[in-house]
TORLUMLUM-475761 format. One record per residue: residue number from 1; residue in one letter; chain; x, z negated, y negated of N, C-alpha, C in turn. Coordinates in nm, 3 decimals, padded with zeros to 5 digits. Each point is the difference from the previous one (the first is absolute). Layout:
! TORLUMLUM-475761
 pos code unit     npx     npz     npy    capx    capz    capy     cpx     cpz     cpy
 NUM    A    A       X       Z       Y       X       Z       Y       X       Z       Y
...
END
This chain:
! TORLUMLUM-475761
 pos code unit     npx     npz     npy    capx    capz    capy     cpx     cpz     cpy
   1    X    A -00.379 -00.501  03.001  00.053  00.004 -00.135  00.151 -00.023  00.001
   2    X    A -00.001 -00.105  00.082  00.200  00.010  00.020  00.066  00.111  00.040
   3    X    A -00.081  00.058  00.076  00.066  00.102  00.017  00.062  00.134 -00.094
   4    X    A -00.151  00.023 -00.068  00.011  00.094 -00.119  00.113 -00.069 -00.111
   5    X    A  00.029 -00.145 -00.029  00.095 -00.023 -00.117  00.135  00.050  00.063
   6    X    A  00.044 -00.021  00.174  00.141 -00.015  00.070 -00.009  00.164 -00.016
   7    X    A -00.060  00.077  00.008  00.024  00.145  00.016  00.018  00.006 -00.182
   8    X    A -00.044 -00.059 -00.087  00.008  00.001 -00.146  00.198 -00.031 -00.039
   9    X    A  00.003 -00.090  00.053  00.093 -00.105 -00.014  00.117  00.108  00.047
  10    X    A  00.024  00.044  00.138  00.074  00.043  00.069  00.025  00.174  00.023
  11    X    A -00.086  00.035 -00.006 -00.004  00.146 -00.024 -00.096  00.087 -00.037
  12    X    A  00.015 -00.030 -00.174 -00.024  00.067 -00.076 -00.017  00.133 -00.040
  13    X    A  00.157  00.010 -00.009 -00.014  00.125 -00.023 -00.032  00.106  00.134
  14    X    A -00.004 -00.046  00.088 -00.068  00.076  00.134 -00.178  00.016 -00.033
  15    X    A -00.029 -00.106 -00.058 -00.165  00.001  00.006 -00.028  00.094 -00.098
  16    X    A  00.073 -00.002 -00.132 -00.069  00.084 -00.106  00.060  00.178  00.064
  17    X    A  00.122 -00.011  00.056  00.010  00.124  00.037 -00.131  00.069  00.095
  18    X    A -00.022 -00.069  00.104 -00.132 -00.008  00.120 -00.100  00.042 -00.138
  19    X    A -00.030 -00.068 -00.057 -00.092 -00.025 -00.081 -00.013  00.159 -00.113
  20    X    A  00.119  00.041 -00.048 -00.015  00.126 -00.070  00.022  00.124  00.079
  21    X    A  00.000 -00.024  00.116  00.018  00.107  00.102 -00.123  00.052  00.070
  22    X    A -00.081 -00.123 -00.005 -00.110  00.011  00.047 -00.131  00.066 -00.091
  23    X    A  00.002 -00.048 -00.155 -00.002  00.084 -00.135 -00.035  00.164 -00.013
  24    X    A  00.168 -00.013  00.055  00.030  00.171 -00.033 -00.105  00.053  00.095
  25    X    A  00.035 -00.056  00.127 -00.058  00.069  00.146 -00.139  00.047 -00.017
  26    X    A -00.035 -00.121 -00.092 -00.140  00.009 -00.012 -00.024  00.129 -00.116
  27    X    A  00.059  00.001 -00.112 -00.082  00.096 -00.088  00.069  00.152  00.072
  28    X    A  00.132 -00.001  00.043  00.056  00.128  00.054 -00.139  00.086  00.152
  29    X    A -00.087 -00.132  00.028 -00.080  00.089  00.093 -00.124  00.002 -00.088
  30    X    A -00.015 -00.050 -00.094 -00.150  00.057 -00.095  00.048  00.086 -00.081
  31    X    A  00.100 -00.006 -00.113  00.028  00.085 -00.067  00.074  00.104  00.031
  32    X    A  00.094  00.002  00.113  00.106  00.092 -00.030  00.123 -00.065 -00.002
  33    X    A  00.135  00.108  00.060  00.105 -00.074 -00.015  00.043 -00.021 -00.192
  34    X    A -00.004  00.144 -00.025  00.037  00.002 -00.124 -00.038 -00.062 -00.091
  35    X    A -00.182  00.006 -00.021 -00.047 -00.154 -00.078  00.050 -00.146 -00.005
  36    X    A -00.005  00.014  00.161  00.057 -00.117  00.030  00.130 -00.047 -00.092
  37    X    A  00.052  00.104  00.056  00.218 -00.011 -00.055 -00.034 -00.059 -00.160
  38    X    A -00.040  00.122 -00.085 -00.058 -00.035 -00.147 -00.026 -00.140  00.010
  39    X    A -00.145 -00.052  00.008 -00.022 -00.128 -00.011  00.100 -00.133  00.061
  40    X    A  00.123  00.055  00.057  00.100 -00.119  00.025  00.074  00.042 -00.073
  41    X    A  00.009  00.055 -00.067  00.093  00.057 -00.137 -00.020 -00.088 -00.128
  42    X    A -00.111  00.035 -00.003 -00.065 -00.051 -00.118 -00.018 -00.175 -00.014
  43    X    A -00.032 -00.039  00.154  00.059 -00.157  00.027  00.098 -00.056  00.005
  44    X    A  00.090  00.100  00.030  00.150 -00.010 -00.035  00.071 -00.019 -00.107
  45    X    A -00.070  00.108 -00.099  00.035 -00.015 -00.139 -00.069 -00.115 -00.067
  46    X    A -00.114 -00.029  00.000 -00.069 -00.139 -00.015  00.132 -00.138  00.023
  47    X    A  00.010  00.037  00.103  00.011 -00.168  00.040  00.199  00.057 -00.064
  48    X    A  00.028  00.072 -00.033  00.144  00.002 -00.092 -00.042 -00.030 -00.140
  49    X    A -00.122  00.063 -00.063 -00.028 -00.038 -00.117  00.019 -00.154 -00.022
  50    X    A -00.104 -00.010  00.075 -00.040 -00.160  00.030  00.108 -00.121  00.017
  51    X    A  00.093  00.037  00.039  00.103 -00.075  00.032  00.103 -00.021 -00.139
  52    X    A  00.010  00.131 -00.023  00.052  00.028 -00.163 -00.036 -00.109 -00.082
  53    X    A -00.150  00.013  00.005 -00.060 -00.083 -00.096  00.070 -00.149  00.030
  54    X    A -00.092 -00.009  00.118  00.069 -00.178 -00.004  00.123 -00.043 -00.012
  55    X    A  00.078  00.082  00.006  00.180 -00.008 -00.026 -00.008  00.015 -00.155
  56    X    A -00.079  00.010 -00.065 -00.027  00.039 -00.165  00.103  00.068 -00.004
  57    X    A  00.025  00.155  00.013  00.063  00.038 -00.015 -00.019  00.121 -00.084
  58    X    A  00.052  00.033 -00.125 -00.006  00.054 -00.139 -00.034  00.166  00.048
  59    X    A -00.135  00.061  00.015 -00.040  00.128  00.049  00.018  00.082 -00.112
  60    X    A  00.057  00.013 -00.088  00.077  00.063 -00.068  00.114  00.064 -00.016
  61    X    A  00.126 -00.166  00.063  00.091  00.001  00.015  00.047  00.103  00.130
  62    X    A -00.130 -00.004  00.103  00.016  00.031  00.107  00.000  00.199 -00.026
  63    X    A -00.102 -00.020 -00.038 -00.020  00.152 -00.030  00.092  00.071 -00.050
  64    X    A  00.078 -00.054 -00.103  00.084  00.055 -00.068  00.096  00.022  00.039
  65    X    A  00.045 -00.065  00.132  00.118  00.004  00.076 -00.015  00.103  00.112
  66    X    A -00.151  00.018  00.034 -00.004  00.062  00.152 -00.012  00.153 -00.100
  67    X    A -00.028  00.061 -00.127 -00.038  00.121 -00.064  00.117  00.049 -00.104
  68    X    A  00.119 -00.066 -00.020  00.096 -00.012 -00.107  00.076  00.142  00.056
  69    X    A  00.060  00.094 -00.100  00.050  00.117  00.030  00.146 -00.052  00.070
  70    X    A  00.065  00.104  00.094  00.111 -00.003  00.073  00.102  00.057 -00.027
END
């Protein structure tokens, strides 16, 4: 168990990378690369939504800025 917190603690962002690499690997040999690609898209966009949110950040405000004429 110490071990799993010092790899928590210390390199992180190495584990979740390991960790979503291994993910992809996995649905890219059942589904397909391209499915695959899609569904990390779509987790991608998730976890930006998601982040949005918890930053409470006004999805209105947002919209209106990323669609406003040039």
């Amino acid at each position: 168990m110490e071990v799993f917190q010092e790899i928590l603690n210390k390199h992180l962002g190495k584990a979740v990378g390991v960790i979503l690499g291994l993910i992809y690997g996995l649905l890219a040999i059942k589904y397909g690369f391209f499915k695959a690609l899609f569904v990390l898209i779509c987790a991608a966009l998730g976890y930006y939504i998601g982040k949005r949110l918890d930053e409470k950040v006004d999805f209105r405000e947002l919209f209106l800025r990323l669609f406003r004429e040039r």
